[in-house]
N, C-alpha and C positions, 0 to 999 in steps of 0.2 A: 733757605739755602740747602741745610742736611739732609739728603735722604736716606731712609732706612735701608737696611740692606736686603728687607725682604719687599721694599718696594723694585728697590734696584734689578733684583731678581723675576718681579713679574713683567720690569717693561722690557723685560728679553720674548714676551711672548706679544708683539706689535700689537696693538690694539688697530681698527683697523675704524677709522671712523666715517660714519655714513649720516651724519646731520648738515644742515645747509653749510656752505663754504662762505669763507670772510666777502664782506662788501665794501670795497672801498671805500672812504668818506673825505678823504686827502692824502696828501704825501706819506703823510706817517698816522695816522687815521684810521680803522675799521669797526666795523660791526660784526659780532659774530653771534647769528638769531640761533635762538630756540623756537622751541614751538610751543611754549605757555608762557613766555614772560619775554619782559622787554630784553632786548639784546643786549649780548657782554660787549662792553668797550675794550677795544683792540687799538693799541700805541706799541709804532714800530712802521718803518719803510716795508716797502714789498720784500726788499730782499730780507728781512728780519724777519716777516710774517711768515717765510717760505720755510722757515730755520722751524714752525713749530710745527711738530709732531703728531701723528693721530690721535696717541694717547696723549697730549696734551691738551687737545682741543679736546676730547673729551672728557677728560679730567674737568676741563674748566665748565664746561656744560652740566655734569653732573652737578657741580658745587653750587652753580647759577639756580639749576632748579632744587637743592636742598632745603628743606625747611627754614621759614624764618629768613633765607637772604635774599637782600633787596638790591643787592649792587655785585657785579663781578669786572674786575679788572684785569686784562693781561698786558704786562709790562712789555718789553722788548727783548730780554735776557728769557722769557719763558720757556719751560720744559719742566718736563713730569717728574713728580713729585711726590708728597706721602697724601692722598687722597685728593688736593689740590695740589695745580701745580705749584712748581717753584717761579716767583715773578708775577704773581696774583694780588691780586687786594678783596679781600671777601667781605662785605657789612652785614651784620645784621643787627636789628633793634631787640630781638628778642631770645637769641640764641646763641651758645658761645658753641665753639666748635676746635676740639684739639687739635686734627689735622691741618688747618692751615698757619699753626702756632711751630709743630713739629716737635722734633724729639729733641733738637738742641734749643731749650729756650732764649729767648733776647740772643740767638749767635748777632754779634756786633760788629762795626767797626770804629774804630776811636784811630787822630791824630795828633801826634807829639810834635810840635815845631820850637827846632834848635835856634840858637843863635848861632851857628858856625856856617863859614860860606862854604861852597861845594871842596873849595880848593883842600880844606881843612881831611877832607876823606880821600881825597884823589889818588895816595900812594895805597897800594895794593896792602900793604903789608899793616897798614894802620886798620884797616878793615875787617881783616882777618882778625885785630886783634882786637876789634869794637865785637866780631860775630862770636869768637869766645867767650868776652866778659857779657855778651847776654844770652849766649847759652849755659852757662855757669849759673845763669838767675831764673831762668826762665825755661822751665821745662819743654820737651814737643813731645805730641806724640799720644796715640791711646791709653789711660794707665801712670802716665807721668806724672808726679807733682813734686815737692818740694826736697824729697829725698833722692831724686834724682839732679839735683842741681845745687851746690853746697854753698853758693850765694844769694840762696832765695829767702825769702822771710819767711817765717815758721807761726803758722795758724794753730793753734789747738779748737780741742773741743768747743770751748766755751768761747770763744773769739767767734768761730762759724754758726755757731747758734744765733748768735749777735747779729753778724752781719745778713745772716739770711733773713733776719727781720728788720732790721733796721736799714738795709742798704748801705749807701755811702754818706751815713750816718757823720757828725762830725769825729764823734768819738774811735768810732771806726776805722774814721781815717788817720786820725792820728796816732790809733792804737797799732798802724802796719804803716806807715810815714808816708802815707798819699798825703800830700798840697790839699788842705782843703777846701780853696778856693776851685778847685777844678769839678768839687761837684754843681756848680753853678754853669758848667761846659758841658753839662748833660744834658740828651734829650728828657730822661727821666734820671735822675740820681737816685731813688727811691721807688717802691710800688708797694700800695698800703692792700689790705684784705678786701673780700669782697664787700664787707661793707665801711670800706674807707677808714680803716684802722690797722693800727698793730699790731693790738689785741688777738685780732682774727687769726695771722697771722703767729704770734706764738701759742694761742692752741690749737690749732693746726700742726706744728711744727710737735708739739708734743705725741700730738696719735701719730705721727707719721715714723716718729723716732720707735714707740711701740711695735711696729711693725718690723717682718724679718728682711725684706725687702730696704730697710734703712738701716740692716743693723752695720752697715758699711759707712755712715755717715762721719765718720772721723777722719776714716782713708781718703772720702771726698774734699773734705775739707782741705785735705795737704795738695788739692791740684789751684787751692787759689794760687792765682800768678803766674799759668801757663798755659800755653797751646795745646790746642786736641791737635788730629790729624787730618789727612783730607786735604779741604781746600784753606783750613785756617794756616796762618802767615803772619810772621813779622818783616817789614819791607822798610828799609833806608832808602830815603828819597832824594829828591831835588828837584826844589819847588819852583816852577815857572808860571810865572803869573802873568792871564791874558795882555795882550796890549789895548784892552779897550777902556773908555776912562771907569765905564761901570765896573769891572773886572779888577779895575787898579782900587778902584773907591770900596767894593768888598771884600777884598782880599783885605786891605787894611782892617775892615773891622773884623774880618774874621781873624786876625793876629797872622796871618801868614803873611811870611818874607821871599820877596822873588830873589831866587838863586840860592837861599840856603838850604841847610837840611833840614828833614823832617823823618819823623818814623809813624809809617801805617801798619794796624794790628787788624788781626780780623779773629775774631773767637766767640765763644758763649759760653752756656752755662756747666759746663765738660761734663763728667759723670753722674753729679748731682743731679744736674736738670736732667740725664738722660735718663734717671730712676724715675724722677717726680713725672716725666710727659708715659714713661713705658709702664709707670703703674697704672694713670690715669686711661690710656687707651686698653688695659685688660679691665680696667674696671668696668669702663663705659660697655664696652662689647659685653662683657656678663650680662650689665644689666639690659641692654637689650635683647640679648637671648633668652633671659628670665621673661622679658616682659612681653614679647614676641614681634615689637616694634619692629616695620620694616627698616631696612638700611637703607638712606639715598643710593640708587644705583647700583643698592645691594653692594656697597664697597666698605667694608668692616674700621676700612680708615676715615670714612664720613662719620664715624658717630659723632651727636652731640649733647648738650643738654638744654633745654629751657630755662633762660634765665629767670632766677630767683629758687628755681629744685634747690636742694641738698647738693647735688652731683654738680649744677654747673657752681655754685659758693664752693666748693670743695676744689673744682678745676682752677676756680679765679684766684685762689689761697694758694694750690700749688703754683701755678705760673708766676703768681709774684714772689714767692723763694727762690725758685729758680731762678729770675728775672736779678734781683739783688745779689743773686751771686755773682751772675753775670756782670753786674754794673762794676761791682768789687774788685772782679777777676780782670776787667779791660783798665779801670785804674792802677792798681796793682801794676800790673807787666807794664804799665808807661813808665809809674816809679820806678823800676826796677829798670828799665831799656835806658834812663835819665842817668841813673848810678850808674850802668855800665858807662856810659859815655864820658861820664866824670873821673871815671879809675883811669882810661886810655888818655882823653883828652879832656887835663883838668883843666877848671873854672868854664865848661860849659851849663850852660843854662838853658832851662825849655817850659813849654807851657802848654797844655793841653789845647787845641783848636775845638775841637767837638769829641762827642762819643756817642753813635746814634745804632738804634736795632735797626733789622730788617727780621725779624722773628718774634712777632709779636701780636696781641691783641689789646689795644687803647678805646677807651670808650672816649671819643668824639663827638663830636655834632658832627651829622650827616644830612643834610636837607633841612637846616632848621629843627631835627629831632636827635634825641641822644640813640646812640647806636654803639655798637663793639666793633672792631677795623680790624677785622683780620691780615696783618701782614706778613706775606711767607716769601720770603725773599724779594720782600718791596720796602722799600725806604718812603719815610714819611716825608713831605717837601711842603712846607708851607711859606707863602710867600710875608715877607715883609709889610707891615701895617694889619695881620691879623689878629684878633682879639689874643687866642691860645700865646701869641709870644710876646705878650704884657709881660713887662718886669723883667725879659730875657737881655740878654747884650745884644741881640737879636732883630728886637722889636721894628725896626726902621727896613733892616736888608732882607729879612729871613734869616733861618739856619744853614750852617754849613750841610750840604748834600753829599757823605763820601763813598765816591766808588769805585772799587777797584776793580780792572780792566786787565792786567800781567804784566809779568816784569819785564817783557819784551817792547811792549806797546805802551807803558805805563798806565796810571789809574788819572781819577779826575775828583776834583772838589769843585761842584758845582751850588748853583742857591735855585729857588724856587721862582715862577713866573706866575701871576696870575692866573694862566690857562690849567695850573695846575689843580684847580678847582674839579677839571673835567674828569682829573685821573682818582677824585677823593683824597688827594692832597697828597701824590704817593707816585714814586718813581723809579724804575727797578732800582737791584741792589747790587748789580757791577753787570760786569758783559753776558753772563748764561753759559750753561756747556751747550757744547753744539755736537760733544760726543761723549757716549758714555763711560767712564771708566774702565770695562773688559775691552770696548772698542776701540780706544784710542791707545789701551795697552798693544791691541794686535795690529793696528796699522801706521803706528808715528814711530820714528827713527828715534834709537836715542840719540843717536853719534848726529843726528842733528838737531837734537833739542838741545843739546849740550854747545854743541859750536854756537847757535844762536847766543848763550850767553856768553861764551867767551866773545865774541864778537861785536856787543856789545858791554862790555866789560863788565860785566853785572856776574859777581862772588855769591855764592852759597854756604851755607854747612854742611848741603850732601855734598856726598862725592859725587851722585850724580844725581840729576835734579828728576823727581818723580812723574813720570813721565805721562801717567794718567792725569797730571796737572798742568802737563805741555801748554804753553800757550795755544796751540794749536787744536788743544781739545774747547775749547771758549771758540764765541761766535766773534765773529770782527768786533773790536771794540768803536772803532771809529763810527762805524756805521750803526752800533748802538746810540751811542752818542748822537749822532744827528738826529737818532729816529726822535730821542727826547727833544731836542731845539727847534725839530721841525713841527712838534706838536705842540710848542708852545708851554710843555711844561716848566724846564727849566734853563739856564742858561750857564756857561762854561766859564767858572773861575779862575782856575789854576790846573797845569798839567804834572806831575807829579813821576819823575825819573826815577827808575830802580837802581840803586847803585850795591846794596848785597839784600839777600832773602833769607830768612829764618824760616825753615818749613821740616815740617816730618819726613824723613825717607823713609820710613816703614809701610807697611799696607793701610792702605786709604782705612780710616775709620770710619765717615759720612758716606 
């Protein structure tokens, strides 16, 4: 989902793409050939496929013919990104590749569902005073963390050392008063070293602290428990749940309740992860300039490594610190949104629904063979009765699929469909921009970004809501949405009302 700001900077110069054009294969369906390898699969209606960009298609053609990948996906939310686009799924069996991982690692989203029926937030003035008590705990913003917020939990050294290796460890959780039954609501709770230990991971963690580029490691540690900038968001909901019986029978097991509140988070690994991916991509490029290796497509943000090098076990050790932090950091701000709720409107109670990445790399099965899944703003979806979610709460419906869509339009929690097979088990990671940040600065109204949520009654903490986030900079959600249901990936559980937003009004960090 994050892109760099020096990617952001090159897609002002259009790329202008001249490889064959998509080919339709159904409604929401296409092919988009190369000319050395089997074609990228294309999910998404026409009018979605038309949303994507020169440089996105080519973005996703360079990635397709990279080294080592055997699979390329473009989701429906797609556009350009840091080497791949944003909305991709990349595989390969024998190659990891930082760029479709990014510089915010595992950014996530995770859902808190209340006990309290809507009616319980309806008065305007109670809201405001829910948005206090969890900006009081939960930092926003680039830079933020717990000294900007005087009811947040306070991490030291030796706590963040811990958790970046251990994850959402039990001891962890109990050591910062996360529920530790809610690491069982994770996609991953944990992510062990490249060779499936923890070991790996604390020394790792030692050379990294050596370095001058770490010596900020303590500062990072105080942003557990809040928001970056950008597109991350805390969002009060209200949960409406399909009327169909399937819709009504998963919503059950996913714990959500029709009509009440819930709160969706969207964040990663903040500053930490953006050290651990921004040292790893100067490294990489060194060592390709050392080595005279060419770049795919000659784009400095394609490097990668050959799995089992030094470089790619070193990548896979940072991503998973990163990744644990992240895990930490989206439990974390749920305890913390939960105590706020408790201080305004006590004896409520909540429980975490899920907590899933869309910024990641999972080794899978892919074909029958083990392979690495590049996700960069794709959500994993796997359906019900698959082997992978043995022993999960899961196992029978699938996982919950969360995505967020705007506070205008709301978001959605969806589960996975068999066809999902076709997408590599993967589905975008909410609607997409459809413009970029300078441009939707220069062409969207504020006085009517702003009325839209008066008009909707939907409260903020800005004073005014950041306008490069306008719902109107995002592609239709609706018609994302269909593009998945029409493809048989997944299908529509619950719709999910904004009722206030917790977001950055400072300049966009992603």
């Amino acid at each position: 989902m994050n892109t760099s700001t020096a990617n952001r900077q090159r897609s002002n110069d259009r790329t202008t793409y001249t490889g064959p054009g998509m080919i339709a294969t159904g409604e929401a369906t296409a092919l988009l050939p190369t000319e050395t390898t089997p074609p990228i699969k294309v999910f998404g209606t026409q009018a979605i496929r038309e949303t994507f960009d020169d440089l996105c298609l080519q973005q996703a053609v360079n990635s397709r013919l990279a080294p080592g990948v055997t699979d390329l996906v473009l989701n429906p939310d797609a556009h350009c990104g840091y080497g791949a686009p944003v909305g991709c799924v990349m595989v390969s069996p024998t190659h990891i590749y930082p760029g479709p991982v990014g510089v915010d690692i595992k950014c996530s989203m995770s859902l808190l569902q209340l006990d309290l029926p809507a009616e319980a937030i309806e008065d305007r003035k109670v809201r405001r005073q829910l948005i206090s008590a969890i900006c009081q705990r939960t930092p926003t913003g680039a830079g933020k963390g717990q000294r900007n917020a005087e009811k947040s939990r306070h991490v030291n050294r030796s706590l963040g050392r811990q958790l970046v290796v251990e994850g959402a460890s039990e001891d962890v959780c109990e050591s910062l008063g996360i529920p530790t039954s809610w690491a069982f609501r994770c996609e991953d709770s944990f992510h062990l070293g490249h060779d499936d230990t923890t070991d790996a991971l604390g020394t790792r963690l030692e050379k990294l602290l050596e370095r001058r580029d770490m010596s900020n490691f303590s500062d990072k540690m105080k942003q557990l428990g809040s928001y970056g900038g950008g597109n991350h968001f805390g969002e009060c909901e209200v949960v409406e749940v399909g009327q169909s019986d399937r819709a009504r029978e998963v919503a059950h097991a996913f714990g959500l309740t029709d009509g009440n509140v819930a709160f969706l988070s969207h964040c990663g690994s903040r500053g930490f992860g953006h050290n651990l991916a921004s040292g790893q991509f100067r490294h990489l490029q060194n060592k390709f300039d050392q080595w005279g290796i060419p770049l795919p497509a000659g784009d400095r943000q394609l490097v990668y490594a050959p799995l089992g090098s030094n470089e790619a076990n070193d990548y896979l050790d940072d991503m998973a610190l990163g990744a644990n932090f992240a895990t930490v950091n989206h439990l974390l701000i749920n305890a913390l949104v939960l105590e706020a709720f408790q201080e305004v409107i006590p004896g409520t109670k909540g429980h975490l629904v899920y907590f899933i990445s869309h910024n990641i790399a999972r080794k899978e099965s892919v074909n029958n063979r083990p392979a690495w899944v590049h996700r960069k703003g794709a959500t994993r979806a796997i359906p019900g009765g698959h082997h992978s979610l043995v022993g999960t709460p899961f196992a029978k419906t699938g996982h919950p699929i969360l995505l967020p869509g705007n506070p205008r339009d709301g978001s959605a929690v969806m589960v996975a469909d068999e066809g999902a097979e076709a997408s590599c088990y993967s589905v975008n990671h909410g609607a997409g921009r459809v413009l970029g940040r300078r441009h939707a600065k220069r062409v969207l109204d504020q006085t009517t970004v702003d009325s839209e949520f008066e008009c909707g009654d939907i409260l903020s903490n800005c004073r005014q809501y950041p306008i490069d986030e306008a719902p109107a900079a995002y592609k239709d959600f609706d018609e994302v949405l269909r593009s998945v249901k029409s493809a048989g990936l997944a299908s529509e559980v619950a719709r999910l009302k904004a009722r206030f937003v917790i977001k950055d009004a400072s300049k966009a960090d992603d």
